[in-house]
Each structure stands twice: as C-alpha cells, then as structure tokens.
Short mmCIF file of the C-alpha atoms (twelve columns), coordinates in Angstrom:
data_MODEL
# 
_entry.id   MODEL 
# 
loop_
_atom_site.group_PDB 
_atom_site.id 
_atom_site.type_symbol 
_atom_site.label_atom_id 
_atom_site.label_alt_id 
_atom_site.label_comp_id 
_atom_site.label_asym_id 
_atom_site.label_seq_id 
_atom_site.Cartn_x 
_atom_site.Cartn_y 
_atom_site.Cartn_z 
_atom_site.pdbx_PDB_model_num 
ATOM 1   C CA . UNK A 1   92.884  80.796  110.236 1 
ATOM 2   C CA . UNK A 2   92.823  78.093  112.682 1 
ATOM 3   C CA . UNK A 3   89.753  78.548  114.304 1 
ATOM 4   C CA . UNK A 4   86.674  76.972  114.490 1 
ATOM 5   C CA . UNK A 5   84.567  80.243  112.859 1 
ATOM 6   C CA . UNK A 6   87.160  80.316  109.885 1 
ATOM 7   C CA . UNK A 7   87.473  76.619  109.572 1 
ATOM 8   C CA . UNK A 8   83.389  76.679  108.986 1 
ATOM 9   C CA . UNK A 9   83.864  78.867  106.269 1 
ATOM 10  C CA . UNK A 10  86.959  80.327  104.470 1 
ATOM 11  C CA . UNK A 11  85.275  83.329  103.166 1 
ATOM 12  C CA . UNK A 12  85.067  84.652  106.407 1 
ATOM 13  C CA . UNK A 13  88.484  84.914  106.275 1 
ATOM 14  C CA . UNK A 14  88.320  88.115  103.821 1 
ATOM 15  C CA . UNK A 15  88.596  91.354  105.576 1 
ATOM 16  C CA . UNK A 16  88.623  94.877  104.723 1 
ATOM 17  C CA . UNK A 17  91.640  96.886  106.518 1 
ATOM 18  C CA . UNK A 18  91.081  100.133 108.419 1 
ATOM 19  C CA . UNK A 19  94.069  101.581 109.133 1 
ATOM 20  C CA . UNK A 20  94.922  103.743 112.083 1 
ATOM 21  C CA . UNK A 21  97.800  106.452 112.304 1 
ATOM 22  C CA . UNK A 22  98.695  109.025 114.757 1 
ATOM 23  C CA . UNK A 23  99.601  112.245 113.202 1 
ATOM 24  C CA . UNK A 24  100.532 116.188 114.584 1 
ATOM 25  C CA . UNK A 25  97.461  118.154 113.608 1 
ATOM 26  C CA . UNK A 26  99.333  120.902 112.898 1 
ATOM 27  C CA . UNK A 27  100.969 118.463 110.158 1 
ATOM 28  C CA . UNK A 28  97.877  118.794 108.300 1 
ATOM 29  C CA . UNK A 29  97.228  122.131 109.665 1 
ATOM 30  C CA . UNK A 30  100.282 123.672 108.165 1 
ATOM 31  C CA . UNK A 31  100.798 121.257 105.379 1 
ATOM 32  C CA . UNK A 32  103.736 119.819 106.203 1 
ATOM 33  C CA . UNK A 33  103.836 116.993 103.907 1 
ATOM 34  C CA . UNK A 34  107.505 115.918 105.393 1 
ATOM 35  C CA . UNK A 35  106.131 114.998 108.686 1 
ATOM 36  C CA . UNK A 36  105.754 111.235 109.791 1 
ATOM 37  C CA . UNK A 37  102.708 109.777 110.982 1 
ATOM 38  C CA . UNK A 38  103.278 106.381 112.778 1 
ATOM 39  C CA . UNK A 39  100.431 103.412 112.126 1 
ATOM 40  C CA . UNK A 40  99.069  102.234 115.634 1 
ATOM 41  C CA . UNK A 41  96.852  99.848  114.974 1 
ATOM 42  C CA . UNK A 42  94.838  97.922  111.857 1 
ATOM 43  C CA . UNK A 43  91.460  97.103  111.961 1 
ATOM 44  C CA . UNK A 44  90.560  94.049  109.773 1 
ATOM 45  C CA . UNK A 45  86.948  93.520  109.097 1 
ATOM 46  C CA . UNK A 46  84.911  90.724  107.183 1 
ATOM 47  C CA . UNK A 47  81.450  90.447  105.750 1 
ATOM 48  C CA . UNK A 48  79.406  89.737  108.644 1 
ATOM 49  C CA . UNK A 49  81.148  92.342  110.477 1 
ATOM 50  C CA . UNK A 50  83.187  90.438  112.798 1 
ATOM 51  C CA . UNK A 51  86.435  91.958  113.373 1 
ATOM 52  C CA . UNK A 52  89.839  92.180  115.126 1 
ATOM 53  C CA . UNK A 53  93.137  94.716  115.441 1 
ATOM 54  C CA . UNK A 54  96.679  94.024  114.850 1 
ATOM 55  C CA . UNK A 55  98.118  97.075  116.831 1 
ATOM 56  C CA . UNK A 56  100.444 98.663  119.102 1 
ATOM 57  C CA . UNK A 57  99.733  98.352  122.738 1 
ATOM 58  C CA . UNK A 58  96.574  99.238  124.861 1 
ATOM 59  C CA . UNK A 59  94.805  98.705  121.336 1 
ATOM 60  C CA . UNK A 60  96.265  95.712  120.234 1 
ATOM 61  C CA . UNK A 61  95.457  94.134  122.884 1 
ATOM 62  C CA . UNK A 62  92.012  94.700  123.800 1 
ATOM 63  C CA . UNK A 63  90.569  93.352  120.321 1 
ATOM 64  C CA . UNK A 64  91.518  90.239  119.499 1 
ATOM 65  C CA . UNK A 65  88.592  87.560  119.539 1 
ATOM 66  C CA . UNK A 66  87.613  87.799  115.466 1 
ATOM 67  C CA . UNK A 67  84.529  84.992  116.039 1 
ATOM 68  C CA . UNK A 68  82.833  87.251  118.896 1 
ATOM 69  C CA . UNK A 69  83.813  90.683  118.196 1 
ATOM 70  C CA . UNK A 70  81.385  92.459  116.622 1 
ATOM 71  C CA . UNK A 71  81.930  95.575  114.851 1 
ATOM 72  C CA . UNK A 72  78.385  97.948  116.287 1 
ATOM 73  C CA . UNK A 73  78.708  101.623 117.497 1 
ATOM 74  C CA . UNK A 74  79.941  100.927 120.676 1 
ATOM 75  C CA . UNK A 75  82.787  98.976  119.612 1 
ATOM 76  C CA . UNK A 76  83.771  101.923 117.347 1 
ATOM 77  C CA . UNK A 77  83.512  104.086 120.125 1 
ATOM 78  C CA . UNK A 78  86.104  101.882 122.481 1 
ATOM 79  C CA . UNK A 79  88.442  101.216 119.418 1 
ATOM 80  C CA . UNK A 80  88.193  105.257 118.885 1 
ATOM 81  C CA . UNK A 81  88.732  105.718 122.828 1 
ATOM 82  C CA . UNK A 82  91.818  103.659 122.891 1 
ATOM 83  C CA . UNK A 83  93.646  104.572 120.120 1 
ATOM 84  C CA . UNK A 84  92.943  108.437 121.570 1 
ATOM 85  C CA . UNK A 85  94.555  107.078 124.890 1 
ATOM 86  C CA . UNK A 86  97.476  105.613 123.229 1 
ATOM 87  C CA . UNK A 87  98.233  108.456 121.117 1 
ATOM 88  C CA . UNK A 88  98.177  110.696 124.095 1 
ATOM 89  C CA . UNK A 89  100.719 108.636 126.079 1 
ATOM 90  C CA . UNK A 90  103.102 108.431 122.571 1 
ATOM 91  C CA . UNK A 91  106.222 110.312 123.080 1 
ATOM 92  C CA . UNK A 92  107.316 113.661 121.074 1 
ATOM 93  C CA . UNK A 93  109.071 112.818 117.970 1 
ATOM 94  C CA . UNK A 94  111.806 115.203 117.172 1 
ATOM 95  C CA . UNK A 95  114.286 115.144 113.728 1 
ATOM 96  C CA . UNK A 96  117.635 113.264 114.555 1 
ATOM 97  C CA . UNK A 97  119.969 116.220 115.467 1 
ATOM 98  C CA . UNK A 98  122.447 115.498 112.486 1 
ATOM 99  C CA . UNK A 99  119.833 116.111 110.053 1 
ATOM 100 C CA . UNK A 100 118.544 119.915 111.176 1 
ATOM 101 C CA . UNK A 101 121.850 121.069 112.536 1 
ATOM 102 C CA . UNK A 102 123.007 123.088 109.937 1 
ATOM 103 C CA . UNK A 103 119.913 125.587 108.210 1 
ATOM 104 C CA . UNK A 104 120.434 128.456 105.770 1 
ATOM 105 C CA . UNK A 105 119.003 131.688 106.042 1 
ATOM 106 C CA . UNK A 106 116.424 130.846 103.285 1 
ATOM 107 C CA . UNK A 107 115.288 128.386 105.361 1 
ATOM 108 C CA . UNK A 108 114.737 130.173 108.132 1 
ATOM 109 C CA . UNK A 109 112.652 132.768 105.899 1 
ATOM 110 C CA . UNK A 110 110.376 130.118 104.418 1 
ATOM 111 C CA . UNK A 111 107.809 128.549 106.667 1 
ATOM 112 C CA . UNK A 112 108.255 125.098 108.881 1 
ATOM 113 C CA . UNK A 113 106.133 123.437 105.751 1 
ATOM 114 C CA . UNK A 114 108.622 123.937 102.878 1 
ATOM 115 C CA . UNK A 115 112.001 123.034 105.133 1 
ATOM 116 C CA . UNK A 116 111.655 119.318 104.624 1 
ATOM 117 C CA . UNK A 117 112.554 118.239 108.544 1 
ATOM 118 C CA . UNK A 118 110.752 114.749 109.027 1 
ATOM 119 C CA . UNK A 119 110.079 113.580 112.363 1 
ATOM 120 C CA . UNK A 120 112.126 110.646 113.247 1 
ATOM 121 C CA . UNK A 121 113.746 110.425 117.051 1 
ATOM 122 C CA . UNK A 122 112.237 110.099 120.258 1 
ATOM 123 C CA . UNK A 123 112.963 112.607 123.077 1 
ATOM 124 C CA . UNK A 124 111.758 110.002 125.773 1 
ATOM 125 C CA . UNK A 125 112.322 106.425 125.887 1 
ATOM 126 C CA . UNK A 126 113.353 104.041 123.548 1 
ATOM 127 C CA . UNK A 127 111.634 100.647 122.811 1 
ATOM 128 C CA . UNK A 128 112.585 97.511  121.033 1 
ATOM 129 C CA . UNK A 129 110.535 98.002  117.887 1 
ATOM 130 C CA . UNK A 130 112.429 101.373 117.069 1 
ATOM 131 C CA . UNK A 131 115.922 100.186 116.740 1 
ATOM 132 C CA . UNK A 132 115.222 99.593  113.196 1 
ATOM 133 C CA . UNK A 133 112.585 101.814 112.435 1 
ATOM 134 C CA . UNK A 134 114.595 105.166 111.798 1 
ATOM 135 C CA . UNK A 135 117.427 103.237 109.455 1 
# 
C-alpha cells in the first residue's frame, strides 16, 4: 500500500487470491478426506496483472516486487517450478502417536480412507511456525 504504483491508483490495490497447497496424491487418490494439506504460498493478483506471493520459503521469497512483476507464462511456469521444489524438500507428516495408538479390529478391516487419522506431526525437524500449528 505504500508504494508509488498503489499510491497512483488505489484500485490497483484489488487482487484476486490463488491459493497454493501441498497435498499427498494418494489423499485424493484414495479419498481420504481426513488428510491435511498445508497452504505454501498465496498468489495475489490485480487487474493489470501485476502480482506478488505471500508464501513459505523458496516461494515467498522470490516474488515480491507487485509494480514489476508481471503475471505471463513464464512467470507461471517459475511460480509452478518453485512451489514443486518446495514441496519436494517438505518433510513427511505423520499423525501424533497418541492419536493412532490404540485401533480396533474394524478399523483395521475398513480401508486407510474411512479411519479418520489426519496428518499432523513431523518426523524430521521442527520449525518455529509449527509450535502452534498442531494445537
């Protein structure tokens, strides 16, 4: 808002929101409607297609200028590009252990889709923004 392109006019300031999450295919795959996905980054986009991304990361920080950035195919194609690279690099997400510790034989029986297990703790490391993200 403080910049010389919104300052020159406001309605540039309006933006349509693309948002990016990073998902299991087998999720959709196997509909299992319990599993998390986890946004990584939002695209916001005005009229004269100018844009920029609030995000996590490699994609966050790559596309941030809103008065020269351009949305045009190759831009798509590097926002696509990083958000692939981030996703690949995001650590396994596993149920806490308290929550899938006890199962009955029926759910056993019954596929991974109907048992309700979310995703929810990281295997790997743990960073800042998580502490309160799994409360």
């Amino acid at each position: 808002m403080r910049t010389p392109y919104i300052r020159d006019d406001k309605q540039r300031s309006y933006c349509g929101v693309i948002n990016i999450y990073n998902f299991l295919s087998d999720s959709f795959k196997y509909n299992r409607v319990n599993d998390l996905g986890y946004l990584i980054g939002r695209v916001f986009i005005n009229r004269e297609k100018h844009y920029f991304i609030e995000g996590k990361r490699e994609i966050g920080n790559l596309f941030f200028n809103f008065a020269t950035s351009i949305l045009d195919n190759e831009s798509i194609r590097k926002i696509i590009e990083s958000a692939m690279l981030y996703t690949i690099n995001f650590d396994l997400l596993t149920p806490p252990y308290d929550s899938v510790k006890e199962v009955s034989v029926y759910e056993m029986q019954t596929t991974l889709d109907n048992m309700k297990i979310k995703t929810g703790k990281r295997l790997g490391f743990r960073f800042q923004a998580d502490q309160d993200e799994f409360k």
